[in-house]
C-alpha positions as a Markdown table, in Angstrom:
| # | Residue | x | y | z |
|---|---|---|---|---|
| 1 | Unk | 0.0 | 0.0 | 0.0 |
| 2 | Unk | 3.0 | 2.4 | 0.9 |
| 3 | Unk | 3.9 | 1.7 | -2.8 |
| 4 | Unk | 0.7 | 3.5 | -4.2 |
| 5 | Unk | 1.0 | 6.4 | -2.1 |
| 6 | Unk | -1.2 | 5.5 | 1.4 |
| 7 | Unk | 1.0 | 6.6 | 4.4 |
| 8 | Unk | 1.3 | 4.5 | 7.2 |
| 9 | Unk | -1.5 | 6.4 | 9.0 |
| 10 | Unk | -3.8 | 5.4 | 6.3 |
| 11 | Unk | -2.9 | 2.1 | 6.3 |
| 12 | Unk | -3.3 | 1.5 | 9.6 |
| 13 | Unk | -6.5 | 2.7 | 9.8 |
| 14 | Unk | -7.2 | 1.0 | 6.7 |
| 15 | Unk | -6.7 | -2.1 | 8.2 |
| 16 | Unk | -8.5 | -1.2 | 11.5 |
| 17 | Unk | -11.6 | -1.5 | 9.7 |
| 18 | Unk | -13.9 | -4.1 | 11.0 |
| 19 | Unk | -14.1 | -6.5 | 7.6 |
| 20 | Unk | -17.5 | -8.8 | 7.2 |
| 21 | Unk | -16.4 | -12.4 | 7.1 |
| 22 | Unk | -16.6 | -13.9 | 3.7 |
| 23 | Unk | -18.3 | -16.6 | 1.5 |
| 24 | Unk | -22.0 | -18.0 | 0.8 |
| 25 | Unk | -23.1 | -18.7 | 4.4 |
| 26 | Unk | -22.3 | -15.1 | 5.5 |
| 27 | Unk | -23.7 | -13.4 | 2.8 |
| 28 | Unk | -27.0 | -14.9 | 3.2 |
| 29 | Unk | -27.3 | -14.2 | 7.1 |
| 30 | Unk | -26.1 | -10.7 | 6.1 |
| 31 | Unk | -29.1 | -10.5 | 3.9 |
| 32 | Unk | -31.7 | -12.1 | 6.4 |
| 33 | Unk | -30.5 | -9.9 | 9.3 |
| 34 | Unk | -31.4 | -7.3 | 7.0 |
| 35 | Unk | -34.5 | -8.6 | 6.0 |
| 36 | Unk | -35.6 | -8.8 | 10.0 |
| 37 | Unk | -34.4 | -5.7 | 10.8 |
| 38 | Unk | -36.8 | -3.5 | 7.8 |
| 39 | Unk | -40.1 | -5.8 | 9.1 |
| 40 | Unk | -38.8 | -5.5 | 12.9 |
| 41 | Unk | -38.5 | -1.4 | 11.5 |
| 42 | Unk | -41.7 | -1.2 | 10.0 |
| 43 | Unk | -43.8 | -2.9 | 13.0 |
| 44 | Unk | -42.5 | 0.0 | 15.4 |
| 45 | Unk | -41.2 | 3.2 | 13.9 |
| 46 | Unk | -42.0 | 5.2 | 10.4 |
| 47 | Unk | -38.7 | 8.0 | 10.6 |
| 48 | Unk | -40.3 | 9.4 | 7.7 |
| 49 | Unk | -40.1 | 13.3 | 7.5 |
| 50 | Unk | -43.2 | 15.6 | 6.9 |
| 51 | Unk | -40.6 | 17.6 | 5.0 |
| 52 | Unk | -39.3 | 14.5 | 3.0 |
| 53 | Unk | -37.6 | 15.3 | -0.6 |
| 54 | Unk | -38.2 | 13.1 | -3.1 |
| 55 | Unk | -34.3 | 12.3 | -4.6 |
| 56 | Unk | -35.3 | 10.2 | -7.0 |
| 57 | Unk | -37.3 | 9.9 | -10.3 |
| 58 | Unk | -40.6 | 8.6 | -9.6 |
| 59 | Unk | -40.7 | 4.8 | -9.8 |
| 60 | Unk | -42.5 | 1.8 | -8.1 |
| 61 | Unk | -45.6 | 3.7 | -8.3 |
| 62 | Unk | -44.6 | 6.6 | -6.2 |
| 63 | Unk | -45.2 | 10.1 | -8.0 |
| 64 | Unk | -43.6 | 12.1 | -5.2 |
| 65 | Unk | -43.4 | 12.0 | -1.0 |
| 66 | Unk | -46.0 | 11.1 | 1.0 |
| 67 | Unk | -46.4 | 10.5 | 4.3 |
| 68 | Unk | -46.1 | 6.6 | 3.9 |
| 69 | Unk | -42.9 | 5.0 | 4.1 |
| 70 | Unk | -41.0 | 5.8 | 1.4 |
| 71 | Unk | -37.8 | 3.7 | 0.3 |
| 72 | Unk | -35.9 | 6.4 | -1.5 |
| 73 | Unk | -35.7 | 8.8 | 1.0 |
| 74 | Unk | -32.3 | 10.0 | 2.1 |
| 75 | Unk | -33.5 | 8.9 | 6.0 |
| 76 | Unk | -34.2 | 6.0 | 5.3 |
| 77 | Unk | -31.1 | 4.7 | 3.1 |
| 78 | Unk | -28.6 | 6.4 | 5.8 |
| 79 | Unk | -29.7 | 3.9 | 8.6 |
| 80 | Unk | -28.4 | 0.7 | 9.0 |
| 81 | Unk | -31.5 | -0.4 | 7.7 |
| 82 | Unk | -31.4 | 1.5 | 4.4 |
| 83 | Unk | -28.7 | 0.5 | 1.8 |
| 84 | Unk | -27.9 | -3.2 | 1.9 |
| 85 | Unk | -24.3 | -3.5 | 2.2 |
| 86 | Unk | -24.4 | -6.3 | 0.5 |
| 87 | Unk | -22.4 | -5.7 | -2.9 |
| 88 | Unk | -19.3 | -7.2 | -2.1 |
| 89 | Unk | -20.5 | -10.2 | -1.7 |
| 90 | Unk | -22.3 | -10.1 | -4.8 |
| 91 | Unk | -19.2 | -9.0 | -6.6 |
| 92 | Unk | -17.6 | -12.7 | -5.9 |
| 93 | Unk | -20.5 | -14.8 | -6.4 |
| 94 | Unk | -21.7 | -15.0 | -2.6 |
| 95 | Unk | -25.5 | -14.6 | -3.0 |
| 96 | Unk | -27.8 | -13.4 | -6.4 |
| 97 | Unk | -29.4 | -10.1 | -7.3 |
| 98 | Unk | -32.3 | -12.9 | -7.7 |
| 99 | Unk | -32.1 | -14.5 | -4.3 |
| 100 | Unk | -31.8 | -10.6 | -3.0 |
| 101 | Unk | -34.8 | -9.2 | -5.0 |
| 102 | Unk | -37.0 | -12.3 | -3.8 |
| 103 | Unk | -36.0 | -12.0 | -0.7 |
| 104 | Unk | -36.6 | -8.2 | -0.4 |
| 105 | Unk | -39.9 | -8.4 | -2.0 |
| 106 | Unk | -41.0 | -9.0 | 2.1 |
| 107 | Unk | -39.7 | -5.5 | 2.8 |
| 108 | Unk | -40.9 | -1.8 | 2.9 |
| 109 | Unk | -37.7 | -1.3 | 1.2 |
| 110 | Unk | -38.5 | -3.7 | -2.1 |
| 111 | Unk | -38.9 | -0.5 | -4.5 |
| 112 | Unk | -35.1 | 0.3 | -3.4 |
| 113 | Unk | -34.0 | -2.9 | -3.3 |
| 114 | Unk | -35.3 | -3.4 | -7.0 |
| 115 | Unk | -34.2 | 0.0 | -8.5 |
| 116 | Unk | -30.7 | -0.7 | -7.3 |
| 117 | Unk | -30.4 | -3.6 | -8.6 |
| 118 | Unk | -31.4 | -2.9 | -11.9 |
| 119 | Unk | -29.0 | 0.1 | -11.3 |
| 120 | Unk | -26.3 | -2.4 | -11.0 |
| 121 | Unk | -27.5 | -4.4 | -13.9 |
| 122 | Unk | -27.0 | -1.6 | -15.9 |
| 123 | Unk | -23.5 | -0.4 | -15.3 |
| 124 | Unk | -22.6 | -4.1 | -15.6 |
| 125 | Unk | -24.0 | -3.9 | -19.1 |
| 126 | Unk | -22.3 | -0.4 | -20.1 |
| 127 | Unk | -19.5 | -2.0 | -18.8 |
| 128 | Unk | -19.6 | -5.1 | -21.2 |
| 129 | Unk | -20.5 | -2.5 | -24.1 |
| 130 | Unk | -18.0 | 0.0 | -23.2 |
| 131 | Unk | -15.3 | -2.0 | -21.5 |
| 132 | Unk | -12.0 | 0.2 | -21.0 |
| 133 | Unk | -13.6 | 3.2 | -22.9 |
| 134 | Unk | -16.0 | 3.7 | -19.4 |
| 135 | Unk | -12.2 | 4.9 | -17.7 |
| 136 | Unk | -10.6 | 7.1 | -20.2 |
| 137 | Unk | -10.5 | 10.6 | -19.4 |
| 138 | Unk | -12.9 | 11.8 | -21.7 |
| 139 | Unk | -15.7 | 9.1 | -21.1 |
| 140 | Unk | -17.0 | 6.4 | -23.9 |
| 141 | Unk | -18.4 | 9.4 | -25.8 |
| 142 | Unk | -14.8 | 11.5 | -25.9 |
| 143 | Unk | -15.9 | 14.3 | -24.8 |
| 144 | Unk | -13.6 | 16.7 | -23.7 |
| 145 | Unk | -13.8 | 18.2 | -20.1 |
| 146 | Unk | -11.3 | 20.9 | -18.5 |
| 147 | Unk | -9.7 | 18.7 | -15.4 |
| 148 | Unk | -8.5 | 20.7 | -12.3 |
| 149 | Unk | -4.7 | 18.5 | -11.6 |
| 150 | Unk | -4.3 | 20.6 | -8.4 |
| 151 | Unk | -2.8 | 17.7 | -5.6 |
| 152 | Unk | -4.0 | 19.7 | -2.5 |
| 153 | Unk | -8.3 | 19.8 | -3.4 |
| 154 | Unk | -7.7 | 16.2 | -4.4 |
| 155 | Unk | -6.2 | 15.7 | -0.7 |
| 156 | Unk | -8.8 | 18.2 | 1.4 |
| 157 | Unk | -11.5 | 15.9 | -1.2 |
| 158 | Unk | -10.3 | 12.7 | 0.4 |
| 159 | Unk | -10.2 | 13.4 | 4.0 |
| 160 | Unk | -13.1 | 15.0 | 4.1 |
| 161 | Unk | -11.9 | 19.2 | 4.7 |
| 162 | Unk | -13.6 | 20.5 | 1.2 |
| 163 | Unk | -15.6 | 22.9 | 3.5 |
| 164 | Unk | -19.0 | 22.0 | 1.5 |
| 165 | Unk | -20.9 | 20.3 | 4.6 |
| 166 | Unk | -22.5 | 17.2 | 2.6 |
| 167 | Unk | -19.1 | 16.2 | 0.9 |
| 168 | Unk | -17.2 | 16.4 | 3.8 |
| 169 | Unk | -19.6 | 13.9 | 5.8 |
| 170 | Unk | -19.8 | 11.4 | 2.7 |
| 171 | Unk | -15.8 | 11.6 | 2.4 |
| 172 | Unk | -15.8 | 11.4 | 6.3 |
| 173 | Unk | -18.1 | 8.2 | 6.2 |
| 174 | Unk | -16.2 | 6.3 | 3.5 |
| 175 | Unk | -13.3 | 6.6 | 5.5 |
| 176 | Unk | -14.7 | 5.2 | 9.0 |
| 177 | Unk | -16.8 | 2.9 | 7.5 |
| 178 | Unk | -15.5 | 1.9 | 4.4 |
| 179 | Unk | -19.0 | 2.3 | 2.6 |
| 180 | Unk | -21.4 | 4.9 | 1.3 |
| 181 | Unk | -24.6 | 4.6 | 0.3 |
| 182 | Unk | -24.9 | 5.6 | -3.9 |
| 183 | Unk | -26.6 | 8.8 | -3.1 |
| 184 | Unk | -23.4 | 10.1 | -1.2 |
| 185 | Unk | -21.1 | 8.2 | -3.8 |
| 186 | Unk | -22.9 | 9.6 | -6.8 |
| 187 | Unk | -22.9 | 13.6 | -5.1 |
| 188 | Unk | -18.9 | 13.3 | -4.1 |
| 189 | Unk | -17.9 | 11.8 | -7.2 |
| 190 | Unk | -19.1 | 15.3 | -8.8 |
């Protein structure tokens, strides 16, 4: 890791992260803990706002907020009982997107479950279409962008210290946690 530039700060930290354990069993009591904690959720507690935002574009039938539960909102996807945390095990072949969808279709959360999955269907497929194109500079489409190279945002960017509040805690959260829900991934990216 010192070889790719982390100091040895970083790497410790790095490695004082708490990893999941691995492999089929694991995955699947990962995804049923889940699944018992959104009915145990939805039995006692709605933490829906009357002030929701709607972040998404309407889908699963929803047209807007309301003051049922609703899966997209940032509220509910920021609590353990949100975003699944469940990709790397589906990046080695741990559990399905199908035994995740079927098993999230007992959920209040099945309309997020199901649009992120198709979400990850779809970058699979640009990736197969696109393959090393999707990492060049100037996208799949070549278009050219002017690219700030200045070493010092890139740094203040990665620990967190850009001074825009919502970046900071998304950078701030990757580090400590090692995960970030897409919403935070998909708004510090930018």
């Amino acid at each position: 890791l010192e070889h790719l530039g982390y100091t040895s700060e970083e790497i410790k930290q790095a490695q004082s992260q708490n990893i999941p354990p691995g492999g089929e069993l694991f995955a699947r009591l990962h995804l049923e803990e889940w699944v018992a904690r959104q009915n145990k959720t939805q039995e006692s507690e709605n933490p829906q706002s009357p002030d929701a935002v709607f972040w998404d574009l309407p889908c699963a039938g929803q047209q807007g907020p309301s003051k049922e539960h609703d899966p997209f909102q940032w509220v509910n996807l920021s609590t353990p009982n949100g975003g699944m945390r469940i990709s790397h095990y589906m990046a080695v072949g741990c559990i399905s997107a199908r035994e995740i969808f079927h098993r999230a279709a007992e959920t209040p959360n099945f309309a997020m479950v199901a649009h992120r999955l198709l979400w990850r269907d779809f970058h699979r497929l640009y990736a197969i279409k696109y393959h090393r194109r999707i990492a060049w500079l100037q996208g799949p489409a070549r278009v050219e962008r002017t690219w700030k190279d200045d070493p010092e945002i890139a740094e203040a960017w990665k620990k967190g210290l850009t001074g825009v509040p919502y970046i900071d805690a998304c950078q701030r959260e990757l580090q400590q946690t090692g995960w970030l829900a897409y919403k935070g991934r998909k708004t510090s990216a930018h």
